[in-house]
N, C-alpha and C positions, 0 to 999 in steps of 0.2 A: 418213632417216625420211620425209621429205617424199614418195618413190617410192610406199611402204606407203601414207602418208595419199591419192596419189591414187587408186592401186589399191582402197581401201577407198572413196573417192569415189566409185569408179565402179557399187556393190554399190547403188547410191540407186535406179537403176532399176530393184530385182531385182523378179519378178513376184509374190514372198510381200512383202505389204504387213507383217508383221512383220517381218521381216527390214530393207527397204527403214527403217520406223523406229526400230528397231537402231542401224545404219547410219549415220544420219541424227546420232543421239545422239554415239555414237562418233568419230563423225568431227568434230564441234566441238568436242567433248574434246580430240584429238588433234590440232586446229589451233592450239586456243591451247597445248596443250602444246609442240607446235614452237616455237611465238612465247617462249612464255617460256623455250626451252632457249635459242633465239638470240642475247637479251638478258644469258641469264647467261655463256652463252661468250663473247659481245663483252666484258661487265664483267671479264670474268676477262683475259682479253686484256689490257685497259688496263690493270688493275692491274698483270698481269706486263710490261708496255712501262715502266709508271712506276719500277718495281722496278729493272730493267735497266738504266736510265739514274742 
């Protein structure tokens, strides 16, 4: 996912200033959504490590 978010990062420059605020929007969205998918796959991780043991 991270590829996409910078690919979409890179649309900030675009020359339609609607677009570029689009963009802009989206792409904060899509940062913290990475963030919080990171923290529930590591939680999920430890659960299943504590399971396992």
């Amino acid at each position: 996912m991270q590829p996409r978010a910078d690919t979409i990062r890179g649309l900030l420059e675009h020359g339609n200033p609607n677009i570029a605020m689009a963009v802009k929007s989206v792409s904060a969205k899509l940062v913290e959504w990475i963030d919080y998918e990171k923290l529930r796959e590591q939680r999920d991780d430890e659960e299943r490590e504590q399971r396992f043991e």
